[in-house]
N, C-alpha and C positions, 0 to 999 in steps of 0.2 A: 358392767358396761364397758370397763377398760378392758378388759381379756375380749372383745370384739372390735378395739379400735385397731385402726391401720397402723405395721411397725414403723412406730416414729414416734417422737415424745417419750408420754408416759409410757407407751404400749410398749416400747423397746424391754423399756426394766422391768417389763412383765414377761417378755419374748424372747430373749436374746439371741438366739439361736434363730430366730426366724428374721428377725433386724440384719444379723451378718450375712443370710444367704441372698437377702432383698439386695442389700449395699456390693456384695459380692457377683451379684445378678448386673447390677447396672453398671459395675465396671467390666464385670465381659464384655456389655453388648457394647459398651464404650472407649473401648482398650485399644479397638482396630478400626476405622472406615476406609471403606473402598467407593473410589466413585469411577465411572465409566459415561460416554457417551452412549443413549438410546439407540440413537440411528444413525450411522454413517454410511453417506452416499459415497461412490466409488467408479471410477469410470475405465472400462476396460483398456489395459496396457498403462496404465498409467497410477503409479506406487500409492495409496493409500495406506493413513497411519489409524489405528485402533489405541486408542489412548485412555489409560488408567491411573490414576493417583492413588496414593495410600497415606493415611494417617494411623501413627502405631504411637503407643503412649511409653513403648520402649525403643532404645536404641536398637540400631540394625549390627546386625552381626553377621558370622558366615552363617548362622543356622536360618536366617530369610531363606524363604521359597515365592517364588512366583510359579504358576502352572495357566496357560492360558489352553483352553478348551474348543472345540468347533461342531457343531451339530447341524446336517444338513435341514434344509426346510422338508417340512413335514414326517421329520423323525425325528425319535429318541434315540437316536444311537451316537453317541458325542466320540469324540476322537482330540487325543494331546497332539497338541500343534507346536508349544514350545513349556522347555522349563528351564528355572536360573537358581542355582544355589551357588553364589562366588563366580559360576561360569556362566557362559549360555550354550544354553541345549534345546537349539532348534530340533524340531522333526526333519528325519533323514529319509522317513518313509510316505508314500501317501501322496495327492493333491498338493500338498501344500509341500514340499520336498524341493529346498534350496530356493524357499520363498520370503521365506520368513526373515527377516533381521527385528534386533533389538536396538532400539532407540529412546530404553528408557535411562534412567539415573535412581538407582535404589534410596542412595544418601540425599537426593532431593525427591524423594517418594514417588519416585515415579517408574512406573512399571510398563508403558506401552512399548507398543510393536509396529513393526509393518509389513505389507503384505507386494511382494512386486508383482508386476506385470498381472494383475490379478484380472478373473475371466470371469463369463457369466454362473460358469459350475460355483464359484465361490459364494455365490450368495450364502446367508445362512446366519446364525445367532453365534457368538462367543462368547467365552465368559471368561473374566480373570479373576483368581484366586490366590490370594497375597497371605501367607501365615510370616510372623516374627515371632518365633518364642522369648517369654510366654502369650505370647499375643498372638492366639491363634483361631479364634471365633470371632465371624466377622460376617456381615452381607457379602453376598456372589452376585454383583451386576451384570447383568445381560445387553450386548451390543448386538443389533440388527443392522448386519450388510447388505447394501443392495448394489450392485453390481450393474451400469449398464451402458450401452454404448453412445458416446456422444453424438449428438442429435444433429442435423445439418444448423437449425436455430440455435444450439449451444456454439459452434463454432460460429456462427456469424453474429451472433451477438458478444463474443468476445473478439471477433474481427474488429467491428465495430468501436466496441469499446476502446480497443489500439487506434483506431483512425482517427476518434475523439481526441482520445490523449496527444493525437501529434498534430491535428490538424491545429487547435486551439491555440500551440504556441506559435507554431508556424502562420496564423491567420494574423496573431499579434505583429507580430514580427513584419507581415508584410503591413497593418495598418499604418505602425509607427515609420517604416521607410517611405509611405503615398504622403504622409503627413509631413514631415521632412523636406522630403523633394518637392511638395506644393507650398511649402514654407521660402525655400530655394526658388523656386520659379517665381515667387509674387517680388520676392528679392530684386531679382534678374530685371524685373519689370518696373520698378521705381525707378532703380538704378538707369536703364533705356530711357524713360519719360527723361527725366532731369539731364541725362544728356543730348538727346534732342533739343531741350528747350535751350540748354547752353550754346548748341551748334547754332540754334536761330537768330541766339543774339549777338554771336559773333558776327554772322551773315550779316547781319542789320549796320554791326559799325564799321565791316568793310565799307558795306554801302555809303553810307556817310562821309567815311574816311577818303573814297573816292570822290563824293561829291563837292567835297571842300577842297581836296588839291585841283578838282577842274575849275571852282570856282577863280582859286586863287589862281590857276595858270593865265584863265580870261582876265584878272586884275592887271595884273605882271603885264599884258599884251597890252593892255588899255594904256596902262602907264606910258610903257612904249611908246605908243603912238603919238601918245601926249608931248614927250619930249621929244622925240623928233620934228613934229610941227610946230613949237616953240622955236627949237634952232634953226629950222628952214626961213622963220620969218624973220629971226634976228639978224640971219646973215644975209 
């Protein structure tokens, strides 16, 4: 019953050679990963990046290769678009001929690319292929380009989106001035009442102030009178 169990345990010291090529097995498939985006959208004249990461369980050396691949839709017929060993080696030939830049970082696992001024012929699947010796079996991700021209609603709705972004502070901006300036005007308008009211009662103790020097003038007269018709009669 143990010479049918799974290599592991006891089954090992019964198997050994079949335990090493299991353990051996799952550090290949685990030595290297490659990851890539499914789908990248792309909009003609305008640089799209195709982007790859690598995870390698060994240091990178000169002997890394990256090779990135392109296969048009509905063929099998693939075509090298770029490779990197220490250098880069874009494709000189073909479609893609002085398209190509690398925009990856090895030493930070990273392998992608990008494609300029790219057209609707570029649609199509890529694939990037990352060996480190020894680490060189590994999954091949496939990216699906699609390519197409921006749409009258893709521009206006990033019109839009910019109108948004400037209208909102600039709408702030005029609240906070209406808000201010009507803060300033109610100001303006206390400030007017209260002197009005002061001019009024200035007004009031002119008046006053007049009405008692006429008073006192008619006194003054009266007195007058008084002592002169006293000395008229004494004398």
């Amino acid at each position: 019953m143990q010479q049918r169990g799974a290599p592991g345990g006891r089954g090992c010291a019964l198997s050994p050679v079949l335990c090493v090529l299991f353990f051996q097995g799952v550090y290949i498939v685990l030595s290297l990963e490659i990851n890539a985006d499914a789908h990248v959208r792309g909009y003609v004249g305008e640089k799209v990046k195709l982007r790859c990461t690598f995870k390698s369980t060994s240091d990178v050396t000169d002997k890394l290769t990256i090779d990135w691949t392109y296969r048009p839709p509905g063929s099998s017929r693939t075509e090298s678009i770029f490779h990197y060993q220490s250098f880069q080696y874009p494709t000189t030939a073909g479609t893609f001929r002085d398209r190509i830049f690398w925009v990856g970082n090895v030493y930070k696992g990273d392998a992608s690319i990008s494609i300029s001024s790219p057209t609707l012929k570029d649609n199509g699947t890529f694939s990037c292929a990352v060996k480190n010796p020894p680490d060189v079996h590994h999954n091949i991700p496939l990216t699906e380009l699609t390519v197409t021209e921006r749409g009258l609603a893709t521009m206006l709705s990033s019109v839009a989106f910019l109108s948004v972004l400037v209208f909102i502070p600039s709408a702030v901006v005029v609240v906070l001035l209406l808000v201010r300036m009507g803060r300033q005007a109610a100001g303006l308008n206390k400030k007017s009442k209260a002197g009005y009211k002061k001019s009024s009662i200035e007004v009031s103790d002119d008046t006053d102030q007049e009405e008692n020097d006429t008073c006192m003038t008619r006194l003054c007269v009266r007195c007058a009178e008084c002592m002169d018709s006293d000395y008229e009669e004494t004398y």
